[in-house]
N, C-alpha and C positions, 0 to 999 in steps of 0.2 A: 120354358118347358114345352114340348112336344104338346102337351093336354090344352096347356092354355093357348096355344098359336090355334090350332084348332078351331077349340070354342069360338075363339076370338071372330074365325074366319066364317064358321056357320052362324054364330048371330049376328056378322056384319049382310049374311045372304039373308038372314029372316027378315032383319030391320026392311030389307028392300025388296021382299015377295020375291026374290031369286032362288031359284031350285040350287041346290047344292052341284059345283062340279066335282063330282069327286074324281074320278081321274085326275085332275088340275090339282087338284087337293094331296092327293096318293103324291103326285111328281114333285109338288113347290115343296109339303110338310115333311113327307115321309122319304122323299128321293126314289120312290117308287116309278120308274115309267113304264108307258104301254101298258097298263093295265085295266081290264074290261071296267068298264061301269062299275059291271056286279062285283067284278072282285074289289075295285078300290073303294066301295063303299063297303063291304068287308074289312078291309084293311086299316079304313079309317075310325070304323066302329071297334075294333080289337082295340086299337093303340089307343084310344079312350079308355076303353076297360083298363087295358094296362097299367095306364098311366093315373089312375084312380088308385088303383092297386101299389102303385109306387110311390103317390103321396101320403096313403097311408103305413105304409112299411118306414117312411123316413120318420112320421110322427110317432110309429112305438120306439124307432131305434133310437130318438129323441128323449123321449119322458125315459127309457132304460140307464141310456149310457148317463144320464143325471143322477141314478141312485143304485147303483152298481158299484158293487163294494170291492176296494184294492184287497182282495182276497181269492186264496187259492178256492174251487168251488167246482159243483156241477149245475148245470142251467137245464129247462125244457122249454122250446117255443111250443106253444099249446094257441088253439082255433078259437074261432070265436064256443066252439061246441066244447071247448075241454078236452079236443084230442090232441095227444102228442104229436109233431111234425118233425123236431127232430131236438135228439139229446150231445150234449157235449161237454167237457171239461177243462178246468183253464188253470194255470196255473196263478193266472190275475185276472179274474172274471169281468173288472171293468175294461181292461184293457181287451180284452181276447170279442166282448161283444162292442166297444168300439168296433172294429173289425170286421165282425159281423155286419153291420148298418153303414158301412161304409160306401160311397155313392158307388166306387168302382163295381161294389158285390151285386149290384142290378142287374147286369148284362150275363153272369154268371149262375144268378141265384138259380135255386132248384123249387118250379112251379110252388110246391107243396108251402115252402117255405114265404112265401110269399102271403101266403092267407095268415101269418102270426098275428093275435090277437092280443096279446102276453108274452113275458116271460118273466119264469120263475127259476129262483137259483136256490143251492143251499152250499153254503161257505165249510170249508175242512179247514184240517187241523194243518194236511198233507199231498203233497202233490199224489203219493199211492194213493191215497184213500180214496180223493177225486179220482183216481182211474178208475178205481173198484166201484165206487158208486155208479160212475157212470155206465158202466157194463151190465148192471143189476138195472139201472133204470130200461136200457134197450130193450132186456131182455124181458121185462117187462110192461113197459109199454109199446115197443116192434114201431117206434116212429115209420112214418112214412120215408122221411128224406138220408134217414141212417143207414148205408149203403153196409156196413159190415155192422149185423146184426146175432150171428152165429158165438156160441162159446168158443176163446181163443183158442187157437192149434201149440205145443209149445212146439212141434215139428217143423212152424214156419220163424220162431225165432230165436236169436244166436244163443242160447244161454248154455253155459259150459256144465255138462254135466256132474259137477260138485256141487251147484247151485240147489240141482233139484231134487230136497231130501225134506222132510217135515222141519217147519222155523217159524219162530215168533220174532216176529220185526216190530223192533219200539219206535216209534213217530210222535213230534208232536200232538197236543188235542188245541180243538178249539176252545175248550174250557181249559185255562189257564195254568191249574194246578189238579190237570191230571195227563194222564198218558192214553194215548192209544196204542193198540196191539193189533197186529194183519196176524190172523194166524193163520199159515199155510200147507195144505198136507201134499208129500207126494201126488197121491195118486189124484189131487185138483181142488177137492174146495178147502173154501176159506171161510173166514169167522172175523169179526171185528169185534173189537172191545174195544170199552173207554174204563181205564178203571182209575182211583183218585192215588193223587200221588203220594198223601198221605200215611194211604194203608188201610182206611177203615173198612175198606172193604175187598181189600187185599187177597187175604184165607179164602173165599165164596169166589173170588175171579180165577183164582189162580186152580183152583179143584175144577172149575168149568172149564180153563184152559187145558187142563191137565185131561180130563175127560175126550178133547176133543181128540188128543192126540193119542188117547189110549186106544191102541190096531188093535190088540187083545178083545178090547170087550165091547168093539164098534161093529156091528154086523150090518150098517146101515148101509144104503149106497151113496153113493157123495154125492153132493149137492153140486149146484151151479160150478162148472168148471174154470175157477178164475185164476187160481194157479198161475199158471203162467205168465198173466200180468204182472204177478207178485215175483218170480224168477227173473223173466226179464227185464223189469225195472232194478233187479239186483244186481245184474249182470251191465247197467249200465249206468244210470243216476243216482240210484240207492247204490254203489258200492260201498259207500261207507257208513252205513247204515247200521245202527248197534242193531245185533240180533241176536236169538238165545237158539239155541239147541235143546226142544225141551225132553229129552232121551238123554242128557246129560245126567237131568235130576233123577233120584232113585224115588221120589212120590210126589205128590202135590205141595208138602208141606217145603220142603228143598225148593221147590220151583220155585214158590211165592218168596222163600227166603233170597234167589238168586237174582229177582225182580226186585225187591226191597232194598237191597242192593245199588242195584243200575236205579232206580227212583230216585235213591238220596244224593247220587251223584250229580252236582251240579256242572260237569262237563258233559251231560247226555246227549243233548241235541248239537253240542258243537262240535264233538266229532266223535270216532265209533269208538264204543268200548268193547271192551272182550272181558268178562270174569270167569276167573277162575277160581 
């Protein structure tokens, strides 16, 4: 390593009360030539720094990818201070931060990302869900290294305008024996639920679901605009995705019965139902 030839070379000049050449130092270590004194002892003192910096980036991406879970997820590399640097989502979070820590990613990495001190994930049930999450986390914590930071446009992606109409899309959960639900409205936000597959709590979800989607009696303005996300994973990986129309059901009570339904069917997740 660049750090250690170095060292190696200024304490072979100490041991012997010889001044440092750095220009020699810049051309042998760095492939640096012609360069002033002043600057290659700049030069040489950076690529230290750096390469301090890169032996500690290999030892988090080390202690990480050992206990990083074969799970769909969202992650935040976070500073030695607790601040975010940057958010991401994965459909196999061991694998996608392998990746991450990978030696080639040095030469590319983004400054910010380099200071990671940690990182922290939380495992889904579902590939949407990790997208959803992860757009909620930007948008709240504004990492530094998160280049697209803004609420999606759906003007910039392909979804066919059938897609985008109020739905409740059933996914996996990470709790075993229950279900999750993306609810999505037209005009942009969304809602998650987890509710048990059971039922016991069925009646109380399905009136909150029902609520969200009531235009009538919602005068609020819509929240975080994720939408789209939800549409255009519809339009492309989600197509076969069971989904409900909840404008189908004439109240709350229908709706929960038309979810109670799709619960008990043990063909849900493996491929799309449609009830009528």
């Amino acid at each position: 390593m660049i750090r250690d030839v170095l060292l190696a070379r200024l304490d072979a000049l100490a041991a012997s009360d010889t001044p440092p050449d750095y220009p020699l130092l810049a051309q042998e270590v760095l492939g640096i030539r012609g360069a002033s004194a002043a600057l290659a002892r700049r030069l040489v003192e950076q690529a230290l720094v750096v390469e301090d910096r890169r032996d500690h980036w290999r030892r988090i991406g080390e202690q990480v990818r050992a206990v990083a879970p074969n799970a769909a997820g969202v992650y935040v590399f976070c500073d030695a201070d607790n601040r975010a640097l940057y958010v991401g989502k994965a459909a196999n979070l061991r694998r996608r931060l392998h990746a991450h820590f990978a030696d080639r990613r040095w030469r590319s990495l983004h400054p910010a990302v380099a200071r990671v001190a940690r990182v922290d994930w939380q495992t889904t049930g579902s590939e949407l869900e990790a997208l959803l999450r992860e757009a909620m986390l930007i948008a709240e914590l504004q990492p530094a290294a998160n280049v697209h930071i803004g609420e999606p446009a759906l003007r910039t992606r392909a979804v066919p305008p059938a897609l985008v109409r109020d739905v409740a899309v059933l996914l996996p959960s990470i709790e075993p024996d229950a279900v999750d639900i993306v609810a999505a409205r037209a005009r942009g936000d969304v809602m998650l639920q987890r509710i048990d597959r059971g039922g016991a709590t069925l009646a109380d979800e399905a009136e909150r679901l029902w609520q969200f989607f009531d235009q009538a009696a919602d005068r609020s303005a819509p929240g975080l605009a994720l939408a789209p996300l939800v549409f255009s994973w519809m339009a492309g990986r989600g197509r076969n995705v069971t989904r409900v129309d909840p404008h189908d059901a004439a109240d709350a009570g229908e709706l929960a019965s038309r979810l109670a339904a799709l619960f008990g069917d043990t063909s849900l997740f493996a491929e799309r139902l449609v009830h009528v």
